[in-house]
N, C-alpha and C positions, 0 to 999 in steps of 0.2 A: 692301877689306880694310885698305891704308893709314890710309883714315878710321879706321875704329876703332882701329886700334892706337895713333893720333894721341891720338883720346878718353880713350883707358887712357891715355897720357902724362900727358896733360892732366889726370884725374883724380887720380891721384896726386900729383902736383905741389902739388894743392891744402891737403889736409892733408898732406904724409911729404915736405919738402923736402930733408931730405937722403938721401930714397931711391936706391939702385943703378938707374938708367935705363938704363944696360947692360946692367945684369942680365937686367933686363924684355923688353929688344930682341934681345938672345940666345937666350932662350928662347921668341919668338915667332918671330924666324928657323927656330930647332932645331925646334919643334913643325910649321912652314910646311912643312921639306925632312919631315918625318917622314906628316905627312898629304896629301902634294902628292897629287892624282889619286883621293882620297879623298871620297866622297861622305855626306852621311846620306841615310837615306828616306826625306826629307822632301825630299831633291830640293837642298839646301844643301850649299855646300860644307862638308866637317867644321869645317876651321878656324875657321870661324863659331861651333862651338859652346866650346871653348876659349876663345875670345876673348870671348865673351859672359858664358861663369864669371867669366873675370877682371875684369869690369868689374861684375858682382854684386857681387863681393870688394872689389874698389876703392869702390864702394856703400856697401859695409859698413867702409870705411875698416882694412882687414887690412896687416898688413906687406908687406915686400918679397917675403918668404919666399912666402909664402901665395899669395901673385899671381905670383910666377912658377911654382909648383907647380898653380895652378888652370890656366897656359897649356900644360900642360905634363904634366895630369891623366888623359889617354887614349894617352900615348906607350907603356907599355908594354902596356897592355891593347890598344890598336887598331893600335899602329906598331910593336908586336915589338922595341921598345927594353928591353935588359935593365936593371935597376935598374944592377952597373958602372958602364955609360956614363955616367948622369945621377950617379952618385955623382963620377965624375973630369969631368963636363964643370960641374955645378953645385955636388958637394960633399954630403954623406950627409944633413946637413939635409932638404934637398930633395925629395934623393932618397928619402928616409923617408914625406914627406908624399906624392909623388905613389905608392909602392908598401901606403904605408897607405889612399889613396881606392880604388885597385887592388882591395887585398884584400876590403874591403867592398863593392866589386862584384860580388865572385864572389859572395858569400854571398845567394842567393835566400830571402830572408827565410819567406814563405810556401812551407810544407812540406804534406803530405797529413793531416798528425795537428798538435796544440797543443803534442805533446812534440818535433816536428819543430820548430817556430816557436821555442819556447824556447830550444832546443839553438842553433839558429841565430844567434838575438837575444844570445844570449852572447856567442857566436866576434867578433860583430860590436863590443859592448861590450869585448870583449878587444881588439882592434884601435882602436878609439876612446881606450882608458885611454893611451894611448902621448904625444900629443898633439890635443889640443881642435882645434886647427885643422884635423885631418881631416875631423873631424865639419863646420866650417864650408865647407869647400870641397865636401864631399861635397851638404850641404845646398846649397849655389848651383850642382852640377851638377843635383840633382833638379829643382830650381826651372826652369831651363833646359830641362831634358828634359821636363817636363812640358806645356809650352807647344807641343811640335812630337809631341806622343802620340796623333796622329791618324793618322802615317803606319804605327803600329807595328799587327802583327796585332791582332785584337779581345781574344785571352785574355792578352799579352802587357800589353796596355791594360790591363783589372781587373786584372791582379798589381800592378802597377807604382801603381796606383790605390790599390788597397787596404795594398801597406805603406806608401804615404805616408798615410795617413791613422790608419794603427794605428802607425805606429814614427816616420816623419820630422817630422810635423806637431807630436805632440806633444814628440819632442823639440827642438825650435824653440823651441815655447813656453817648457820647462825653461830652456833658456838666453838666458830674456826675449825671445823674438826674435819679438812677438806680431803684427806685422803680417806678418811671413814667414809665419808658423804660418799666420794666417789666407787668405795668396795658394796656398800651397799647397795647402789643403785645396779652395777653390774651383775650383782647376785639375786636382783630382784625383776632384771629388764627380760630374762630371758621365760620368765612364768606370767610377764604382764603383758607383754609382747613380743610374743613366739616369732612372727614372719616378720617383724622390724628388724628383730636380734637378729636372726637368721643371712638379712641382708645384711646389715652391716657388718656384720663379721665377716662373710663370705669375700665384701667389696671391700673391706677395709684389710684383709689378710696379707696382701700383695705387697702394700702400701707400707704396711707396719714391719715385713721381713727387710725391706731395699730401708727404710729409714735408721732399723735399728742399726745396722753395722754402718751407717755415715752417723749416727750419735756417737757411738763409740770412737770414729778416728775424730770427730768436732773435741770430745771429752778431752782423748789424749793429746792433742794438739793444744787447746785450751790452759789442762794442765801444765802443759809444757814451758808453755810462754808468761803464764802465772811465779811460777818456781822462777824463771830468770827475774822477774820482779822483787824476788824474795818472800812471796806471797802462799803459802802453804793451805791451800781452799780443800774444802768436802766437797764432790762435785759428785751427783746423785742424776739420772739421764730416768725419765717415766716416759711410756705411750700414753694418749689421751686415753680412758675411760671411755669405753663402748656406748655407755648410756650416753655420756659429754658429746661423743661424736653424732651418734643419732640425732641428737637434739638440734647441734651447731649445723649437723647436714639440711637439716628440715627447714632452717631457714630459707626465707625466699629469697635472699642476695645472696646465697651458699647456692643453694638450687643445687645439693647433691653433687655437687661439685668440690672432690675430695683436696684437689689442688689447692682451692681458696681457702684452707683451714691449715691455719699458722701453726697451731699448735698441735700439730699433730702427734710429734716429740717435742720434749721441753729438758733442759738440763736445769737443774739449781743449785747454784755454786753459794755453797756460807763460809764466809770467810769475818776475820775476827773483830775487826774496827772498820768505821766507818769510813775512815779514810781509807782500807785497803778495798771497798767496795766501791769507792770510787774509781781507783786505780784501775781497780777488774773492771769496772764497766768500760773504760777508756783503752783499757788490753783485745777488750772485747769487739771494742769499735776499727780497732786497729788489723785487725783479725778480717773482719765479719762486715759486708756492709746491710746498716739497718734498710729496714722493709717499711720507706715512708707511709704508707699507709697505716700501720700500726702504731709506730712513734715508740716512745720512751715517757714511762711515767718514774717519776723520784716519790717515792711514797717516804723517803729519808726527810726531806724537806718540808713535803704537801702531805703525811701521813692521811 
């Protein structure tokens, strides 16, 4: 446990130097006495899972606030800590964000009727309008919880599945947050739909072994002719997202048809001025010929 709390030091350090470290070591102390003897069932001590959020958050380069409200985000829902105490031990800030993650706790998104779901998705949005950072921290506890959703009942599993995929996923992606969107959905696809996942992983396995070593000579090639530019680019190569893939398969002009899905590997080259992103696009052309059905969008120009 020391280690990690070391690592959350450490992380913060990085970007937020003149963060309250105090602050941080207080309320991992306060959450330690408040979860002591405290198990999940998955077999981990709780404290693991707080401290795991916080260093999402730290991830995600969040304030002080936010990190010590993620360490500190199941105190009164699992430790019977009243909002008061966290108001006079940390201050109503605080205590706002961890009794705003709280609230949206309770709220069981999926109801038996769509008017149930609705009513719900409000109360939840009504709680979210307060501060944005609930919403973040809410999102790196799901993210978290998701990963040990093996130990939970089976129907417990599809609930928890299915609103992240119909409510957290995409709000993720709302708030730009497209690689998280994309981790959660993978980590929720396989407990919402077992024999979907199943397929496409099995049909898409082949696929993704033959593409990943032609990304890698595209990368270094790429690289290559970059650097003769004088242009020194991050060039980062992802597979689509299984859930992305499922989805883009099921369309009817896809019709399951793996070939017709461009994106199956994607590289993303950042490189530092505008004009050298020009350049690289015109390296690229030079290289590569585009796939006119798809086109070229300038989001530089037309943002």
């Amino acid at each position: 446990m020391k280690e990690k709390i070391d690592q959350l030091l450490e992380k913060i350090k990085k970007y937020h130097q003149t963060a309250d470290l105090a602050l941080v070591k207080k309320a991992f102390v306060f959450a330690q006495k408040v979860h002591q003897g405290q198990k999940r069932l998955s077999g981990e001590e709780y404290l693991e899972h707080p401290l795991s959020v916080a260093l999402i958050l730290a991830d995600w380069r969040l304030d002080t606030g936010s990190l010590v409200a993620g360490l500190l985000h199941d105190v009164i829902e699992d430790g019977g800590v009243r909002k008061e105490k966290l108001v006079s031990e940390f201050g109503a800030e605080i205590a706002d964000l961890v009794d705003g993650v709280t609230k949206i706790g309770e709220i069981k998104l999926r109801g038996k009727s769509e008017a149930v779901f609705v009513e719900n998705l409000r109360k939840m949005i009504v709680v979210m309008a307060h501060d944005l950072r609930v919403v973040l921290i809410k999102l790196a506890d799901r993210y978290h919880n998701l990963q040990t959703l093996f130990a939970l009942p089976l129907e417990k599993q599809k609930r928890i599945a299915q609103e992240t995929l119909e409510v957290y996923a995409p709000l993720a992606e709302r708030l730009g947050m497209g690689e998280i969107k994309g981790r959660l959905e993978d980590l929720a696809f396989p407990y919402a739909l077992l024999e979907d996942y199943q397929w496409v992983k099995d049909f898409a396995f082949p696929f993704y072994r033959q593409k990943e070593e032609y990304l890698q000579a595209v990368k270094n090639e790429v690289n290559k002719a970059l650097l003769k530019k004088g242009i020194k680019a991050k060039i980062h190569g992802r597979a689509k997202h299984l859930y992305s893939l499922f989805r883009k398969l099921s369309r009817p002009e896809i019709n399951k048809e793996i070939n017709k899905v461009y994106d199956l590997m994607a590289l993303r080259i950042i490189v530092n001025t505008i004009e050298e992103c020009y350049i690289a696009l015109g390296v690229i052309h030079s290289l590569y010929k585009p796939v006119p059905s798809v086109g070229v969008r300038d989001f530089i120009a037309q943002p």
